[in-house]
C-alpha positions, -999 to 999 in steps of 0.1 A, spaced: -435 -710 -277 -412 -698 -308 -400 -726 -332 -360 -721 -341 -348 -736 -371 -316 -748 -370 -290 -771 -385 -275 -787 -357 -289 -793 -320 -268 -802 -299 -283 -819 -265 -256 -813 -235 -237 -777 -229 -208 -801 -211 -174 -804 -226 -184 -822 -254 -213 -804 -265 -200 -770 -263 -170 -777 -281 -191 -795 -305 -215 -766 -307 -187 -743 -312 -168 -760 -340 -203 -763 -364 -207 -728 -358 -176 -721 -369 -179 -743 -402 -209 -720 -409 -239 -743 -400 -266 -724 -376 -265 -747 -343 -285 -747 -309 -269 -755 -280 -293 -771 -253 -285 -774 -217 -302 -782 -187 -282 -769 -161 -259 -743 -161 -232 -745 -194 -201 -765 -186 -222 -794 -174 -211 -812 -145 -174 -816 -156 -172 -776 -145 -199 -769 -123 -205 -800 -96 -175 -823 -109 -137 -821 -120 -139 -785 -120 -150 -774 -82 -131 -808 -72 -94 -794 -83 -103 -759 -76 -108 -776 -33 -78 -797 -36 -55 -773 -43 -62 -763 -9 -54 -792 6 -26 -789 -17 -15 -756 -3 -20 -765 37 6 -799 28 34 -775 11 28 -748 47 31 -780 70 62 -792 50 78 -756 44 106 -759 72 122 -787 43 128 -752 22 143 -734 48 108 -714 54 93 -712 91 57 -713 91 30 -729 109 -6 -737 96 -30 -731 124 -63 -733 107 -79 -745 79 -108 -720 64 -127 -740 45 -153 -717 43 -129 -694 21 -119 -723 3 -155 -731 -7 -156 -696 -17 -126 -698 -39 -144 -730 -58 -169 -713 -64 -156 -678 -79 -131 -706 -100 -164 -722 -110 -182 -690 -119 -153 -675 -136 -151 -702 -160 -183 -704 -167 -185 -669 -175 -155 -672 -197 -173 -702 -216 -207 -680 -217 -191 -653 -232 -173 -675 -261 -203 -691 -268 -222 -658 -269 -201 -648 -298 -214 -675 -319 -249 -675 -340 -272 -685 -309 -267 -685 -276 -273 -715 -257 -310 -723 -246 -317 -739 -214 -338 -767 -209 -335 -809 -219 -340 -823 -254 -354 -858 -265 -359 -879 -300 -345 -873 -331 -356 -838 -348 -372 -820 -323 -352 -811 -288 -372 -787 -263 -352 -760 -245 -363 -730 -230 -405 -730 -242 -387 -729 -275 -387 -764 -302 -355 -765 -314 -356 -785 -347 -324 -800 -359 -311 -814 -392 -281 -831 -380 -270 -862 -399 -272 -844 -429 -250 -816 -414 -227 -840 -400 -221 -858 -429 -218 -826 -449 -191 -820 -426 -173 -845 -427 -168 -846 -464 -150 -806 -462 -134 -809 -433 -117 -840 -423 -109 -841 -383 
């Protein structure tokens, strides 16, 4: 196990903590970013995300059923829900390679793993030690949000 010295750790790769992650990076203080899934959390991977991605589906089979209202003769004979699943899930994946690569272009790239207590958060075999109230409140002073 390596120790990583950082200023920030943030717990949570979700929408919060990424965003969080990203804008203390940005500010110039070194950050961790700790997930234990996949990053996105379960907004984008198992939640909201995959959840919109199937109901436009649904969404798509209503406007066929009611397309003789716009003059448009078509007939919906089957739902594939098989390909829809497989839609979700290159929606998910395509996001979450987006977000990967945004984060990648910060300091550290996001470790995997869960995180409890105060100072030290484990990851991925790694202790991830974070000074964050002082950061926090250093950056609140500069930058006001």
């Amino acid at each position: 196990m390596r120790e990583v010295d950082v200023q920030l750790a943030v717990l949570g790769g979700g929408p919060a903590g990424y965003v969080a992650a990203i804008r203390a990076a940005q500010l110039g203080a070194t950050v961790a970013l700790v997930e234990e899934r996949e990053i996105g959390g379960t907004c984008l991977n198992r939640g909201c995300i995959p959840t919109k991605a199937l109901l436009r589906s649904s969404e798509v089979a209503g406007v066929i059923k009611r397309s003789a209202e716009f003059g448009i003769v078509a007939e919906l004979r089957e739902t594939d829900w098989r390909t829809a699943v497989a839609r979700k899930n290159r929606v998910v994946k395509n996001l979450r390679m987006g977000l990967e690569h945004l984060i990648s272009q910060e300091q550290n790239p996001p470790g995997s793993g869960t995180g409890q207590g105060r100072k030290q958060k484990q990851g991925d075999g790694n202790r991830w030690h974070g000074r964050n109230r002082r950061l926090l409140r250093e950056i609140d002073h500069r930058h006001r949000f």
